[in-house]
Every structure is written in structure tokens, then in C-alpha cells.
VMD Tcl script that draws the C-alpha trace (Angstrom):
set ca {
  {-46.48 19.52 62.67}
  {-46.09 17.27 66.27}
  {-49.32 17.52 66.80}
  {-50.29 16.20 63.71}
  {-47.95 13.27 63.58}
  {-48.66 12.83 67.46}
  {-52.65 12.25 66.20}
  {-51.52 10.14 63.11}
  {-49.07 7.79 65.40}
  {-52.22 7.55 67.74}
  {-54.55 6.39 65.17}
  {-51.41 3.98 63.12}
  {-51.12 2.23 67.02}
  {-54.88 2.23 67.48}
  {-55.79 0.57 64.09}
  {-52.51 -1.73 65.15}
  {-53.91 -3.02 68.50}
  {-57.47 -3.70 66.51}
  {-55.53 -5.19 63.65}
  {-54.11 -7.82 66.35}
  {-57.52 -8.60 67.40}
  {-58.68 -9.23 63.90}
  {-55.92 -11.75 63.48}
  {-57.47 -13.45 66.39}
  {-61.01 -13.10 65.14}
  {-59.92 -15.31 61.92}
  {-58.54 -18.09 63.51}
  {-61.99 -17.80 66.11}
  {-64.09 -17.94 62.83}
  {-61.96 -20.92 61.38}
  {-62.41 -22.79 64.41}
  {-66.31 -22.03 64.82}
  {-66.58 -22.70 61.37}
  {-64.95 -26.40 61.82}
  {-67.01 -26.64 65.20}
  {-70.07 -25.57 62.94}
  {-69.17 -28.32 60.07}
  {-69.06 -31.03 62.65}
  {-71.39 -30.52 64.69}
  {-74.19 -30.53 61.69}
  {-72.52 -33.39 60.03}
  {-71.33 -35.66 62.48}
  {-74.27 -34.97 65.15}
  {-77.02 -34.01 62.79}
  {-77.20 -30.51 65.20}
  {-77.24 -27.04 63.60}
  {-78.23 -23.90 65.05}
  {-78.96 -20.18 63.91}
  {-76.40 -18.91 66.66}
  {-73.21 -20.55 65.44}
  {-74.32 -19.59 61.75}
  {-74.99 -15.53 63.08}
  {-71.71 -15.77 65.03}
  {-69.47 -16.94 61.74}
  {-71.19 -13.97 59.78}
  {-70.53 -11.97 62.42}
  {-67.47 -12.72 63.31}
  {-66.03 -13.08 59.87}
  {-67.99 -9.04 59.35}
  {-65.98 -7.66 61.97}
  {-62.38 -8.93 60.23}
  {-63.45 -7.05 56.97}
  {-64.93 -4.21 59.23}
  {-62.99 -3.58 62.16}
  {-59.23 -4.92 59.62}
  {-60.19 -2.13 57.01}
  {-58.31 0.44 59.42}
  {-55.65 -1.83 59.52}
  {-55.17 -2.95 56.15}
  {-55.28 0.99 55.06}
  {-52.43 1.46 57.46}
  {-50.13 -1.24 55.32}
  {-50.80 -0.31 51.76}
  {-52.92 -3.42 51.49}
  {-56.12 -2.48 49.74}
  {-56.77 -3.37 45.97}
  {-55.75 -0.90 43.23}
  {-54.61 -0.91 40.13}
  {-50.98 -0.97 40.64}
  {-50.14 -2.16 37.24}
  {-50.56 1.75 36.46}
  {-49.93 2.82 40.06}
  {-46.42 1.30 39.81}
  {-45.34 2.94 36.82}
  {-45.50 6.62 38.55}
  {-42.94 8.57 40.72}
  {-43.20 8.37 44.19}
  {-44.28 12.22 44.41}
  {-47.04 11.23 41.87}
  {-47.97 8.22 43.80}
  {-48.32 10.37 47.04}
  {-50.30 12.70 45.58}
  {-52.79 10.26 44.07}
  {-53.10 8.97 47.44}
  {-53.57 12.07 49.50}
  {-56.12 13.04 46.59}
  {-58.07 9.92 46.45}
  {-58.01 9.71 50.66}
  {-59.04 13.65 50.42}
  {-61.82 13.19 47.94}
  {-62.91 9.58 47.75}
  {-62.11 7.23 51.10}
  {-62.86 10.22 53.95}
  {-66.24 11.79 52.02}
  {-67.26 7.89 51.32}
  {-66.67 7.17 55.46}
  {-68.49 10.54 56.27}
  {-71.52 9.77 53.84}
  {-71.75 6.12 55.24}
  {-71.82 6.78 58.95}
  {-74.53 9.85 58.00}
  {-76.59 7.37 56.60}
  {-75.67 4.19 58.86}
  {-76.54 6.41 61.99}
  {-80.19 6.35 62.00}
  {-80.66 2.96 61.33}
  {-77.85 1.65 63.71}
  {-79.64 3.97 66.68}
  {-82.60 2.39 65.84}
  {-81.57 -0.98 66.10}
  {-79.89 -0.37 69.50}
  {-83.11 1.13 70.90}
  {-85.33 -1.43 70.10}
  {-82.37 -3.96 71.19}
  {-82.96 -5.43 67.55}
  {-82.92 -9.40 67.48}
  {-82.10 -11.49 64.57}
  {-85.85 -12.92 63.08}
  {-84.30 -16.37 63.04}
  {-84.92 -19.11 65.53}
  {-82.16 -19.06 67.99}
  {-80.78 -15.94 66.36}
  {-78.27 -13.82 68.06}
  {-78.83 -9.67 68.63}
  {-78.80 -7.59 65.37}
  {-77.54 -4.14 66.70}
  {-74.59 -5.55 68.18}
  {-72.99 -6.27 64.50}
  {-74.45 -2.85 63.29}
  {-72.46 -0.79 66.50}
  {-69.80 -2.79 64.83}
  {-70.46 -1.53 61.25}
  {-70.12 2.35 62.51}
  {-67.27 1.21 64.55}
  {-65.14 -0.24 61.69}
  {-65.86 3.31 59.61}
  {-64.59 5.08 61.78}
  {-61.33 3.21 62.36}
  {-61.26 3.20 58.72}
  {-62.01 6.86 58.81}
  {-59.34 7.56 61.21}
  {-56.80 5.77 59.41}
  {-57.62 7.64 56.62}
  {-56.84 11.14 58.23}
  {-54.00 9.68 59.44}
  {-52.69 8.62 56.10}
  {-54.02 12.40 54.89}
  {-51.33 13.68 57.35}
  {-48.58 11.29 56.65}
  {-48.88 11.97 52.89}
  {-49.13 15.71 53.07}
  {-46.34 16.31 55.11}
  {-43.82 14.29 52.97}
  {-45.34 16.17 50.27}
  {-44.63 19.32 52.21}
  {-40.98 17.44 52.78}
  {-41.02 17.43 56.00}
  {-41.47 13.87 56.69}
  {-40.42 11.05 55.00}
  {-42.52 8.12 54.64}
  {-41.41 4.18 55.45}
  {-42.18 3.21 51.60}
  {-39.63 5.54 50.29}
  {-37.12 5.08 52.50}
  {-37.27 1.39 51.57}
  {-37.41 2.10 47.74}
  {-34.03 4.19 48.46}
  {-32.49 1.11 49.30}
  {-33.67 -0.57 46.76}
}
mol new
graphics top color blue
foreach p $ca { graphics top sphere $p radius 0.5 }
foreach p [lrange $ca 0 end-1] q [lrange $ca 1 end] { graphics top cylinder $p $q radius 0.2 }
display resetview
């Protein structure tokens, strides 16, 4: 059982420190977005770059924040039904739908991203714009956001299973106690 929280608490404080970054990479994409506004506006000048660079940046808060966002209970469901059950009943849909939906979904998607991302790395893929940035940067960065998002998963797997062993108790119900 340490060794299994000692692996989740590892991959809640690496999906934390990436989480930070994210943060960072919004208010990067804000401000190249504003740079990008003015600069085509107010000095007639637009370029491919700063375009690729908002997409990219603004691909790796959604990829590499996924992790993250799994971590705090923040991802869309339908908790007008989800709200309604028991706590055991909500930890078991979770560890199900983390067992047999999120992890087999991150498995299936770096399976089938791998070729295509190793492919774009050997060939050093380039964007086919005019003053386009590198492609297989952003696509590392696709495989590396599933498997933070993968990780976080497992992690959540453990959490969940042990409190539904009872031997741990998780931060959401020790808050709805108090409530």
C-alpha cells in the first residue's frame, strides 16, 4: 500500500509542477495573442510563426493541463446525476470509468499516435506554411500530455481503490464530512 500511494503522490506532484507551467503558458498565449493582434493591425505585419506558436502554445494548456485538471476533479461530467449518488457509488463510478474508459482511451491513443509522431521527428517535420515553425515538436507534445494524463489516471486508479478498500481516505470526503 506505500508503494502505491508513494507512485500516486509522485505522479499528483508531477502533474502539479506541469500544471504550474500551464498557468504560465496561458498568460504567454494571451500576451502573444495581443502581440499578434497588434502587430497585424497596427503595423500591417503578420506572420505564420506567431500564428503556429498561439496554436501551439494554447495545444499544450489543453494537452500538457489534462493531467492536471484530472488531478482536481475538474473535467466535464454530468454531475447533475453524479451528485445525486453516495460517495461509495461515486468512487466506484470513477475507478470504473478511469479502469475501463480514460486509461484504455490513453493506451489506444499513444498506440496509434506513436508511429506518426516517430515519423515526424525523423524527418524533423516542418510546418508547409511560409515561415512556419517545426511540426514534430507539438506532436512530442501530444504523446507527452497522454501520458501525464495517463499517469494521473493510474494515480487516481490507486487513490480510489484504496478508499474503496478503506484504507485511505480521500480529500473530497473528508471535506463533505464537514460539510
Amino acid at each position: 500500500m506505500r508503494v502505491l500511494l508513494a507512485i500516486s503522490r509522485f505522479i499528483d506532484a508531477l502533474n502539479e509542477r506541469v500544471g504550474t507551467l500551464v498557468v504560465w503558458l496561458v498568460l504567454a498565449v494571451t500576451l502573444l495573442s495581443a502581440a499578434n493582434a497588434l502587430m497585424r493591425y497596427i503595423f500591417r505585419y503578420s506572420s505564420n510563426a506567431y500564428l503556429e506558436a498561439q496554436w501551439y502554445l494554447f495545444s499544450l494548456i489543453f494537452l500538457w493541463g489534462a493531467g492536471w485538471t484530472l488531478k482536481h476533479n475538474g473535467h466535464v461530467r454530468v454531475d447533475v446525476l453524479y451528485a445525486r449518488f453516495s460517495p461509495r457509488t461515486r468512487l466506484w463510478i470513477d475507478f470504473l470509468g478511469t479502469l475501463l474508459f480514460l486509461l484504455p482511451m490513453v493506451v489506444l491513443t499513444l498506440w496509434l499516435a506513436w508511429p506518426i509522431v516517430a515519423e515526424s521527428v525523423r524527418i524533423r517535420e516542418w510546418s508547409p506554411d511560409a515561415g512556419g515553425l517545426p511540426r514534430w515538436p507539438i506532436k512530442v507534445a501530444l504523446l507527452v500530455g497522454f501520458v501525464l494524463l495517463g499517469l494521473q489516471g493510474i494515480s487516481e486508479l490507486i487513490k480510489r481503490g484504496l478508499t474503496l478498500a478503506g484504507k485511505l481516505q480521500l480529500e473530497e470526503e473528508k471535506a463533505e464530512e464537514v460539510a
